[in-house]
C-alpha positions in Angstrom: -16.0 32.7 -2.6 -15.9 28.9 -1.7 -12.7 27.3 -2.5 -12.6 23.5 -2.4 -9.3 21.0 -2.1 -8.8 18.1 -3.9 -6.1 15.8 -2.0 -5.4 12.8 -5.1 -3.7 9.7 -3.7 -3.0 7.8 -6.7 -0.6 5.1 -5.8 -2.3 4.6 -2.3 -3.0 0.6 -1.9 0.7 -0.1 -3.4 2.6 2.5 -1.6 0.6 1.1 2.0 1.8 -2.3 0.9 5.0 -1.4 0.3 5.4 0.5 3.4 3.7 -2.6 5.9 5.1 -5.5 3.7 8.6 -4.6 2.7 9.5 -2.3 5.1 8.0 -3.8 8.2 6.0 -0.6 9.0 8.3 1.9 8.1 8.8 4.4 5.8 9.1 3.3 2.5 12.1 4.7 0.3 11.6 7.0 -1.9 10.4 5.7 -5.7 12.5 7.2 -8.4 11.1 10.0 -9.9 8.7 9.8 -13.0 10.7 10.2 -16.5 11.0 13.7 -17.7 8.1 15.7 -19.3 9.1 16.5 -23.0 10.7 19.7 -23.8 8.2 22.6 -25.0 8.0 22.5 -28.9 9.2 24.8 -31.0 7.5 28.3 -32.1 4.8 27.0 -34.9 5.1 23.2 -34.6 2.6 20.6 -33.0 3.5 17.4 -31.0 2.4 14.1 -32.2 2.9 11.2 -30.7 5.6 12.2 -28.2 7.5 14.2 -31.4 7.2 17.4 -32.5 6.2 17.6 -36.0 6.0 20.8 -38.3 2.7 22.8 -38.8 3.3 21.6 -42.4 3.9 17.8 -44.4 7.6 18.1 -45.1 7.1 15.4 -47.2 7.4 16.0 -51.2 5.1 14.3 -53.6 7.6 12.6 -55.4 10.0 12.2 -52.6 10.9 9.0 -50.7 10.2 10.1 -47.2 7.3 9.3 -45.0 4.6 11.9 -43.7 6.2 13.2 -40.3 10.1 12.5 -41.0 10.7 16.3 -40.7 12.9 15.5 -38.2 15.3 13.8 -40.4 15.8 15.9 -42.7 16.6 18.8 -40.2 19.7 19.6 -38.3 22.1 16.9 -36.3 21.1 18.9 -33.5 17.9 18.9 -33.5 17.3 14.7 -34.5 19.7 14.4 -31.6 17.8 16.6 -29.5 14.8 14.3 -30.3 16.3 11.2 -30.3 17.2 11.9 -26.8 13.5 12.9 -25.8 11.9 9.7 -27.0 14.6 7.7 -25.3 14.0 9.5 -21.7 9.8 8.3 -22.6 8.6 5.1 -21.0 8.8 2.2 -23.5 4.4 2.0 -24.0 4.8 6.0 -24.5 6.7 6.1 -27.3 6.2 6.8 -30.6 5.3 4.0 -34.0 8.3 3.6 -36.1 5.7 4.4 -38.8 5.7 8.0 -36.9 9.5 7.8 -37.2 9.8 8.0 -41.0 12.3 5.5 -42.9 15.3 4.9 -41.0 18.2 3.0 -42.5 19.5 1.3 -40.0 16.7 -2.2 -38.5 15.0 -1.5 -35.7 14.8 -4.4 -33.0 12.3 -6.7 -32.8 10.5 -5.7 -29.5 10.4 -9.6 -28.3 13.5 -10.6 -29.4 14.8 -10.5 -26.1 12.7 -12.5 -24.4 13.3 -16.1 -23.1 11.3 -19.6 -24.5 10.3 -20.2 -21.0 9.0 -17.6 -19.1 9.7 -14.0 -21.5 12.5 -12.8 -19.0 12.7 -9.7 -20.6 10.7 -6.9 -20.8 9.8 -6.0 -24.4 11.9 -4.0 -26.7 15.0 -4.9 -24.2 18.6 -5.0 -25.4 21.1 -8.0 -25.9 24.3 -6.2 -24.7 26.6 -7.2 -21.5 23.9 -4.6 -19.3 21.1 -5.9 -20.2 22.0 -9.6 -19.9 23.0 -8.8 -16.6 19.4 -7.7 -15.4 17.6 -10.4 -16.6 17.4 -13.4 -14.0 17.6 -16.8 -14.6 15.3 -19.6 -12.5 16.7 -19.1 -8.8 14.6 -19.5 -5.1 12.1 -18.8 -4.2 11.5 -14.7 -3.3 13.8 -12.2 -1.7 16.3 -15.3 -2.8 17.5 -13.2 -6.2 16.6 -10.1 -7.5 13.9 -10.7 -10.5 13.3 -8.6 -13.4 10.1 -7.3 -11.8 11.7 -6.2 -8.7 9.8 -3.0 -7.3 6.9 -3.8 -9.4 3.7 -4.5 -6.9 0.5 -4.7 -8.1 -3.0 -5.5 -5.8 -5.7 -7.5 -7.5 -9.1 -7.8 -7.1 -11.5 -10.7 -8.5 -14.6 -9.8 -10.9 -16.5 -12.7 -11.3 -14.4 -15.3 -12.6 -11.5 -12.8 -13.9 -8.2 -11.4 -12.0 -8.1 -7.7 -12.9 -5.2 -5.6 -11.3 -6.8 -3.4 -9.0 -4.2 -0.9 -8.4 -0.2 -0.5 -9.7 2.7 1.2 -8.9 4.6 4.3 -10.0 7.0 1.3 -11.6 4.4 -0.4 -12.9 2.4 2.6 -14.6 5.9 3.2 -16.3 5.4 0.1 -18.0 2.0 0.5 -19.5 0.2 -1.5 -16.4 -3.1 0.0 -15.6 -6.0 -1.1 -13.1 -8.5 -2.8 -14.8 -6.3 -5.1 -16.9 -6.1 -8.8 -16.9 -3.9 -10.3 -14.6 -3.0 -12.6 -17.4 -2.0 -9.8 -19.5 -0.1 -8.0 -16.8 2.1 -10.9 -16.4 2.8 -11.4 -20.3 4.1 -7.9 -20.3 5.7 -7.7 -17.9 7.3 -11.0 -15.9 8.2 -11.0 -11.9 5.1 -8.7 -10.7 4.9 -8.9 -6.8 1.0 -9.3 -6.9 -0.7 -8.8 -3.1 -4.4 -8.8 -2.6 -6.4 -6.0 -2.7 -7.5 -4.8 0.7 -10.2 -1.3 0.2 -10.7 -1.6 4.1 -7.2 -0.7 5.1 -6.7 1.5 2.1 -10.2 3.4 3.7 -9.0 3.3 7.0 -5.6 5.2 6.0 -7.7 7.8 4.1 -9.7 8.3 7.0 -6.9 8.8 9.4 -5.6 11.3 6.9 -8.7 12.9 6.9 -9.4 13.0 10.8 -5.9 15.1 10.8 -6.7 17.0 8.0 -10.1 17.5 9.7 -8.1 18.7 13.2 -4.9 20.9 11.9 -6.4 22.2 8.8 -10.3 23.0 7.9 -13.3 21.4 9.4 -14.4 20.1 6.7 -13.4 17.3 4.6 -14.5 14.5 3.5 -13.5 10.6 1.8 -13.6 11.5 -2.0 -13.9 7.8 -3.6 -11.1 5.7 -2.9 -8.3 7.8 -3.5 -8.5 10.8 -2.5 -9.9 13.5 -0.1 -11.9 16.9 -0.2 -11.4 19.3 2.3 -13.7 22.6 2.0 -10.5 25.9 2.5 -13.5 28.2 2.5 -12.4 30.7 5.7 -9.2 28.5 6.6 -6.3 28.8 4.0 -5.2 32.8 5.7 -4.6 31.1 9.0 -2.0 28.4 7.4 -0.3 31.1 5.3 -2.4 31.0 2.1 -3.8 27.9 -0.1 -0.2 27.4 -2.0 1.5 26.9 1.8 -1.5 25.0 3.2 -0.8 22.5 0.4 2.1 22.3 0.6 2.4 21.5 4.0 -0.3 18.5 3.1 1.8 17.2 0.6 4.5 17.0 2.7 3.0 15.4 5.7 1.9 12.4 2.7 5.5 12.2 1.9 6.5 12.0 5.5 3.8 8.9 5.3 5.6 7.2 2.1 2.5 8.2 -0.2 2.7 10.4 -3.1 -0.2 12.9 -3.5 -1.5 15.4 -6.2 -3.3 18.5 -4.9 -5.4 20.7 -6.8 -7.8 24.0 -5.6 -10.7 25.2 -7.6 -14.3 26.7 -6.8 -15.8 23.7 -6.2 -15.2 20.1 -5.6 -15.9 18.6 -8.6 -13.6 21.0 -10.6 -10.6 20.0 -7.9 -11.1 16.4 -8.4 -11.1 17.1 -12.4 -7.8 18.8 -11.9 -6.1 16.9 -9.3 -6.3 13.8 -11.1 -6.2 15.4 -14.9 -4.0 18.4 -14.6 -0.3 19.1 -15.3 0.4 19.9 -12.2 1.2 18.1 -8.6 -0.4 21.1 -6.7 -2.3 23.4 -9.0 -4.4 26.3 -8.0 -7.4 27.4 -10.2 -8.2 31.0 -10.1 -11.7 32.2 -8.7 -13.8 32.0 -11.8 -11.6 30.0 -14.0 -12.7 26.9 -13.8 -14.4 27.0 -17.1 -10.9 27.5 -18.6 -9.3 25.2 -16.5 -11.2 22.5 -17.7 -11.7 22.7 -21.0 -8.7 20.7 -22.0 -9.2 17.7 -19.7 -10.7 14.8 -21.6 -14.2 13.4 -20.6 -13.3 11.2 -18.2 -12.4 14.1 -15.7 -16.4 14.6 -15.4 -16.7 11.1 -13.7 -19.1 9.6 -16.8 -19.9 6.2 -16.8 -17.4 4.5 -19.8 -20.1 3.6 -21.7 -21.2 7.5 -21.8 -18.0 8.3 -22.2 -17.3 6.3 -25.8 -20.8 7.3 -27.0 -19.7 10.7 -26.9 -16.4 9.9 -28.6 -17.8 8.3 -31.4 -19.9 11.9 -31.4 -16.1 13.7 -31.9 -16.3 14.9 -28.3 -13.7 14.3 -26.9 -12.8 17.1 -23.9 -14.7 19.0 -21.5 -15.1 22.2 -23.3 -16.5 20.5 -26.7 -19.2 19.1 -24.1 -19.9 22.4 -22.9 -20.4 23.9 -26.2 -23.0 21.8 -27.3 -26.6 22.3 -27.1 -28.4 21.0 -24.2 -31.8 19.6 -25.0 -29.9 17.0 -27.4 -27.5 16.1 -25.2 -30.5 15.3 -22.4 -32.7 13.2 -24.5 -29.7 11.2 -25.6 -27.2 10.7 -22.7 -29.7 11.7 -19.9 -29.8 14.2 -16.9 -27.0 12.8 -15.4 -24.5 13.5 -18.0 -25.4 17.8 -17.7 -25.5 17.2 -13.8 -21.7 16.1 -13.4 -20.9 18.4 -16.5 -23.2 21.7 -14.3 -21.1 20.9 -10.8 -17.7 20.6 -12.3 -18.1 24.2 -13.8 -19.6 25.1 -10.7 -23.6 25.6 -11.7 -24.7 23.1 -9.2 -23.9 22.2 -5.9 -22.2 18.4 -4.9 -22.4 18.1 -1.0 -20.1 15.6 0.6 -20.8 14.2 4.0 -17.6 15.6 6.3 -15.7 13.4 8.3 -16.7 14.4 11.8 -13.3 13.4 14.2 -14.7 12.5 18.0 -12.8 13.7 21.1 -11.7 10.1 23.1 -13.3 10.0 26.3 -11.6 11.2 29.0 -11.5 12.2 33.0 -9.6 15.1 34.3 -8.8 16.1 38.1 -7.3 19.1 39.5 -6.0 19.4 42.5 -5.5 22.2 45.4 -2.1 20.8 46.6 0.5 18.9 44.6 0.3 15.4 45.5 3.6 12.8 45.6 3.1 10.0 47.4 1.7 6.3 45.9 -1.4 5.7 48.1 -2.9 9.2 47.1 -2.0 8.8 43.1 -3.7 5.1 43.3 -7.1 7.2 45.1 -6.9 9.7 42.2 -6.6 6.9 39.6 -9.8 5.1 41.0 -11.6 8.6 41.1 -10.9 8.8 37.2 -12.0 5.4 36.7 -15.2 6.3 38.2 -15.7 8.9 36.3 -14.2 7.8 32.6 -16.3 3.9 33.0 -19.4 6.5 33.4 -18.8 8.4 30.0 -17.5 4.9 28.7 -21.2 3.5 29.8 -22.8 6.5 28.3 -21.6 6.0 25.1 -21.9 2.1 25.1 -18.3 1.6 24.9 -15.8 -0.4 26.0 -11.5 0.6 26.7 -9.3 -1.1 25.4 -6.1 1.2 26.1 -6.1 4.3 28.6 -3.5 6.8 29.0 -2.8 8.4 32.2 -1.6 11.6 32.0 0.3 13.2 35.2 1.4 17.4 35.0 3.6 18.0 37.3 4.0 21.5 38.8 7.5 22.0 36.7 5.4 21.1 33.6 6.8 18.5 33.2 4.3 15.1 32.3 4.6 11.6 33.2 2.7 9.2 31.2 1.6 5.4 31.4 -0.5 3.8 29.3 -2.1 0.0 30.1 -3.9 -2.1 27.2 -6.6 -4.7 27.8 -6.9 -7.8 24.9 -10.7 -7.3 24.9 -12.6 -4.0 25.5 -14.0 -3.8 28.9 -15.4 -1.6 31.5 -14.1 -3.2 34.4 -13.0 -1.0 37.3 -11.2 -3.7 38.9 -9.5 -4.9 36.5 -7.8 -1.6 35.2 -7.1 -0.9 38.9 -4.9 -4.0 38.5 -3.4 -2.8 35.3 -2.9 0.8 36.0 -1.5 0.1 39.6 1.5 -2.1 38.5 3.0 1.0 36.7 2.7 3.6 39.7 6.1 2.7 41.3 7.4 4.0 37.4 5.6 7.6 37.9 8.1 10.4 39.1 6.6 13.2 41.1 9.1 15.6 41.4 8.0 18.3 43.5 4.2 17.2 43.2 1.7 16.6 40.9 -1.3 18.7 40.7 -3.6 17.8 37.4 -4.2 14.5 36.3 -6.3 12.9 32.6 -7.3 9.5 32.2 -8.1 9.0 28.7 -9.4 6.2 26.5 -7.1 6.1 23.1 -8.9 2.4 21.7 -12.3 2.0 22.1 -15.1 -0.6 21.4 -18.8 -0.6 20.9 -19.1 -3.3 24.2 -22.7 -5.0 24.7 -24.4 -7.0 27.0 -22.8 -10.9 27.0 -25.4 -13.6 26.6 -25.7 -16.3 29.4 -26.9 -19.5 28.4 -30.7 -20.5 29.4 -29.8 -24.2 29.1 -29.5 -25.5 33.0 -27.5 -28.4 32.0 -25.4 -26.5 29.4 -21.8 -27.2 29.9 -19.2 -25.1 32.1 -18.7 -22.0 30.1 -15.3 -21.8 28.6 -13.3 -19.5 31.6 -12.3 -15.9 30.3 -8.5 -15.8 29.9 -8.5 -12.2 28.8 -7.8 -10.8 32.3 -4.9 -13.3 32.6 -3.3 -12.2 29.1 -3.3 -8.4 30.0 -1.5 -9.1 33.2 0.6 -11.1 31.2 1.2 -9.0 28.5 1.6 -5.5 31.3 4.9 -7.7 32.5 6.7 -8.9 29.1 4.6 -6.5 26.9 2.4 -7.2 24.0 5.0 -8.0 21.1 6.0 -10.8 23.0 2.8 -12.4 23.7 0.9 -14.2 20.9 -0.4 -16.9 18.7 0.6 -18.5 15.4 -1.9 -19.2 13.0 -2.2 -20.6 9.6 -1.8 -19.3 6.3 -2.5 -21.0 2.5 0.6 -21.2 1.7 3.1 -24.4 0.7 6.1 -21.7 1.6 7.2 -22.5 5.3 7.7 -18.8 6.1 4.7 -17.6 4.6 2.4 -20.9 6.0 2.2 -18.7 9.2 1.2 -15.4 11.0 1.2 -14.3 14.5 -2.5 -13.6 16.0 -3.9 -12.0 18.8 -3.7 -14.3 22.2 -7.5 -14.5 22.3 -8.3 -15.1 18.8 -9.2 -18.2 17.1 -6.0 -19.4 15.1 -6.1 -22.2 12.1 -4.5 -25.6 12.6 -2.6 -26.8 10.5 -3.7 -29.8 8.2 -2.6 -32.9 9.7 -1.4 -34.5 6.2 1.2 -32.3 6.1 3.0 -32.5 9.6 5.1 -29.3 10.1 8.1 -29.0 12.7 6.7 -27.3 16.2 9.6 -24.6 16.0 10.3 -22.7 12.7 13.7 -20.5 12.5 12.4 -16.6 12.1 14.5 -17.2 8.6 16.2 -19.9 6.9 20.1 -20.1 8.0 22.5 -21.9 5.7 24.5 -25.1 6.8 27.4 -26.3 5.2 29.6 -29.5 4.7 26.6 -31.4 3.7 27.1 -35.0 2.9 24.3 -36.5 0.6 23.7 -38.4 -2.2 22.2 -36.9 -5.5 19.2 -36.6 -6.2 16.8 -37.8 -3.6 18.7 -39.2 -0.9 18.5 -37.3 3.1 21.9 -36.2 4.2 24.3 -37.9 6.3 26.2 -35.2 7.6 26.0 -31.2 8.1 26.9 -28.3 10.3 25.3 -25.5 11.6 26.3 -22.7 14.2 29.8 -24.8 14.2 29.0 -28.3 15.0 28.8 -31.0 13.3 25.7 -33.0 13.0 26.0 -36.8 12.7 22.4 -38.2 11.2 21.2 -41.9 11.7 17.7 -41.4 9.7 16.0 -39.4 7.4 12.7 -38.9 5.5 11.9 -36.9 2.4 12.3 -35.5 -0.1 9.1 -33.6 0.1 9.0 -31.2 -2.9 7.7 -27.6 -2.4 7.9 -25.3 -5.6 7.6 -21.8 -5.7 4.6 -19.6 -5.5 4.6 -18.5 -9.3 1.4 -16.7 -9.2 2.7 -14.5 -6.3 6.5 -13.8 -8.0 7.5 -14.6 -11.6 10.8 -15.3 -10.3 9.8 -18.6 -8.7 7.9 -20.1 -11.8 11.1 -22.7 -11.9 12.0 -22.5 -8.1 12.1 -26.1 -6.4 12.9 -26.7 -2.7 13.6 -30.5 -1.1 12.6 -30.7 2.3 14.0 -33.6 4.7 13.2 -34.4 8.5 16.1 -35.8 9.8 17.2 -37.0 12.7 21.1 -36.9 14.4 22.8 -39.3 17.2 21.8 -37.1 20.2 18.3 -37.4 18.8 17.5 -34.0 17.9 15.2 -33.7 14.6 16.1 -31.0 11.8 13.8 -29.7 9.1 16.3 -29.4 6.1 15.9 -28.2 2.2 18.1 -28.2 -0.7 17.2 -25.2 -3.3 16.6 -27.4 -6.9 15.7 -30.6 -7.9 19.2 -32.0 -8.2 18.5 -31.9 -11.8 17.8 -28.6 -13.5 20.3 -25.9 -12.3 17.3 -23.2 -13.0 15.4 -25.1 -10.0 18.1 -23.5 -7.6 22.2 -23.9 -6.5 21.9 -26.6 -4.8 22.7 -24.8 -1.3 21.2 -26.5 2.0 19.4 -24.4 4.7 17.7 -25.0 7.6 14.1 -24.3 8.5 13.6 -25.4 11.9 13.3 -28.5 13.8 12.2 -30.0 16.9 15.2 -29.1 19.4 
């Protein structure tokens, strides 16, 4: 019987941002966890609406309660034990007041809270001490104050000439953000959204490295299910992990381990796993063999993957799960929603076949010699190197490639292994070259009592081509190739500390630029807007500032404890904050001023606000950077 996984990734773009952006690379911390599921309702009632209401009106004909108030005429305990449900629900989750029955005491307007200028609040919020206390007021510009949308990150994606979010967060999704919607609309419910652009290339290239370890500690098979998810085939390969429940388990834990949370779900097929993963009630669910019928028959029609436009045709129809789908006739349902509609509907309960196309993980190429004796000493480990070279730029010329890192792998007879690794900025196949590279780190290999197996292996690789020469005799001197220079370079100091700045769109200092490559092209900077030649990795505060309000430059300051003395200045130039990127800096104002001191030195110096407005910023003065 073929069992098929469905690995569901559902917060995947954010939860990569979050981990690259805001941690630097690292692990993300943990989100909090999702509000509470509502108790189970009592024997004979129904829920509605996030309540549980009785099988029965308990409303009299004559009476003066609403339809549904049967809560309020029941026991303290039990309104209190409801009470306390609807509270613990999201805000867009819970119920009508018209649901609610007649209350006596006034219900809160759900916008009263919110501010003239910018709606600080989120709807519904209180006007108590707490309350007052989240909400923000006009401050810098981000990471500056904590906003109300702190933790919210959405990634956005242009559709012609509309902003639609593209993917939200666990935070966000609490809130009643879903992709699809307006950015306009996002923003009016909820204020301070940290919006990023979408990127589906590095969200595809995660998924794909899940999938290549997926595709090398698990099963053989799997395969890129859309853009959030994964199928991997468990047909022959779940007894040799423990069973299906451990085998998912142990996937689910290796995405936590990567700061993503994942849904799993098992079935007979793959389209009945997708349905479940991303529709059940469950974070790892396994379908019985034969069950998928069942399984399914509650999940609404979306689950099926139908175009939206099917999918409200057969709504206004009264269909609105799987299993009314099922039940109906056929013939109808192909004349009037076509083949394609029975085709999605036959696969997810397992009738017809779905073939995915496997990802197919490729062994790097690699050179291996054995030795009859151990061998210590430097001249013969530099001969065995250039024997693997030989050997690995032969594969590497095979395959039309080009290294650009190899890993030398040394197993000494203890079994113990040294390893070195050398990195080129450009792939290449040149033996000389990597002779160069790999030879500086031979003095660092320690032989012990003698090494007698040695791998050359290329980690990063390149498709590499042939390189044009120009036919033009009196074309100019070709621009000299400085990527042989930069790897020697970069094997002394390293790589983090060799680089280019490039840059950004941005009217933010620290987000104007970004570090490139050494050999790629970076963007200059427009020449209307002159920018100090050294920029401090962060802003650092000065004090004992002398200057006259509003617009004048400073006289006097101090930083790192001296004083600074300043015979001119220039400015203010005005920079305000990036509202479309952070709600927090709709009002946020920087002055900038390029001053100069006695000694000579030049300083790039901002206030926070206009001098004016105190929701433009405190009035504090920072340095940004200067010219020495």
């Amino acid at each position: 019987m073929r069992r098929v996984a469905s690995l569901y990734l559902p917060f995947l773009p954010t939860d990569r941002i979050r981990r690259m952006e805001e941690n630097g690379g690292a692990r993300p911390s943990p989100s909090p966890p999702p509000p509470p599921l509502p108790l189970a309702p009592p024997p004979g009632e129904q829920e509605q609406g996030g309540i549980y209401l009785g099988t029965e009106c308990s409303c009299p004909r004559d009476g003066h309660w609403r339809p549904g108030a049967r809560w309020a005429e029941n026991s303290k305990e039990r309104r209190l034990r409801t009470e306390a449900e609807i509270a613990r629900l999201p805000l867009h989750q819970r119920p009508a007041m018209r649901e609610l029955g007649r209350r006596s005491e006034a219900a809160d307007m759900p916008f009263k809270g919110m501010k003239p200028d910018e709606g600080g609040a989120f709807p519904g919020e209180g006007r108590g001490p707490a309350a007052q206390a989240s909400r923000t007021r006009g401050s810098a510009f981000a990471g500056e104050q904590a906003g109300a949308g702190e933790g919210l990150v959405v990634t956005v994606a242009r559709s012609g000439s509309k902003i639609t979010l593209a993917a939200v967060c666990r935070n966000a999704l609490a809130l009643g953000l879903t992709p699809g919607m307006a950015l306009t609309q996002a923003r009016a419910m909820v204020p301070g959204l940290e919006v990023r652009d979408a990127d589906p290339s590095g969200d595809l290239a995660l998924l794909k490295r899940i999938a290549t370890f997926a595709a090398r500690r698990l099963t053989p098979l799997v395969a890129v299910s859309g853009s959030d998810g994964l199928w991997l085939d468990l047909t022959g390969v779940a007894h040799l992990h423990g069973g299906e429940r451990q085998l998912c388990v142990d996937l689910l834990r290796y995405c936590s381990k990567l700061g993503l949370g994942a849904r799993i779900a098992v079935a007979g097929n793959g389209a009945a796993a997708h349905a479940l993963a991303r529709h059940g009630a469950e974070r790892l669910l396994l379908c019985p063999e034969g069950g998928e019928q069942a399984a399914l028959a509650q999940l609404p029609l979306t689950a099926l993957r139908l175009e939206q436009a099917v999918v409200d045709a057969l709504r206004r129809l009264g269909l609105e799960r799987i299993g009314d789908l099922a039940a109906m006739p056929r013939a109808p349902l192909a004349r009037r929603f076509g083949k394609e509609t029975l085709l999605k509907l036959d696969r997810a309960l397992g009738r017809a076949a779905e073939p995915f196309d496997p990802v197919v993980p490729r062994d790097a190429p690699r050179a291996e010699l054995r030795f009859a004796e151990p061998i210590g000493g430097a001249e013969t480990i530099a001969a065995a190197i250039e024997t693997l070279l030989d050997q690995l730029i032969e594969r590497l010329r095979e395959a039309g490639l080009g290294a650009r890192t190899l890993l030398l792998l040394c197993d000494r007879v203890d079994r113990q292994q040294q390893r070195i690794e050398a990195g080129a900025a450009r792939a290449t196949r040149d033996k000389a070259h990597w002779l160069r590279l790999l030879g500086r780190h031979i003095e660092s290999i320690d032989p012990g009592f003698g090494i007698d197996a040695m791998r050359l292996v290329a980690v990063q690789t390149e498709p590499l081509g042939g390189a044009p020469l120009p036919s033009d005799l009196a074309a100019p001197e070709p621009t000299p190739d400085l990527s042989q220079l930069v790897d020697l370079i970069a094997s002394r100091i390293g790589t983090q500390h060799l680089y280019r700045l490039s840059a950004v769109e941005s009217d933010v200092p620290e987000r104007s630029v970004r570090k490139v490559a050494p050999l790629d092209t970076p963007e200059s900077w427009p020449a209307a807007w002159p920018r100090p030649p050294r920029l401090l990795p962060r802003p650092e505060p000065i004090a004992n500032v002398m200057a006259e309000m509003p617009d004048a430059p400073p006289k006097r300051f101090t930083w790192r404890g001296k004083t600074h003395r300043l015979v001119r200045g220039d400015g203010p130039e005005r920079i305000t904050g990036e509202w479309w990127k952070h709600g927090r800096e709709r009002d946020a104002v920087r002055d900038y001023f390029r001053v100069e001191d006695e000694s000579g030195a030049r300083f790039w110096l901002f206030r926070k606000g206009d001098g004016v407005d105190p929701r433009t910023g405190d009035l504090s003065w920072w340095i940004q950077g200067g010219c020495g």
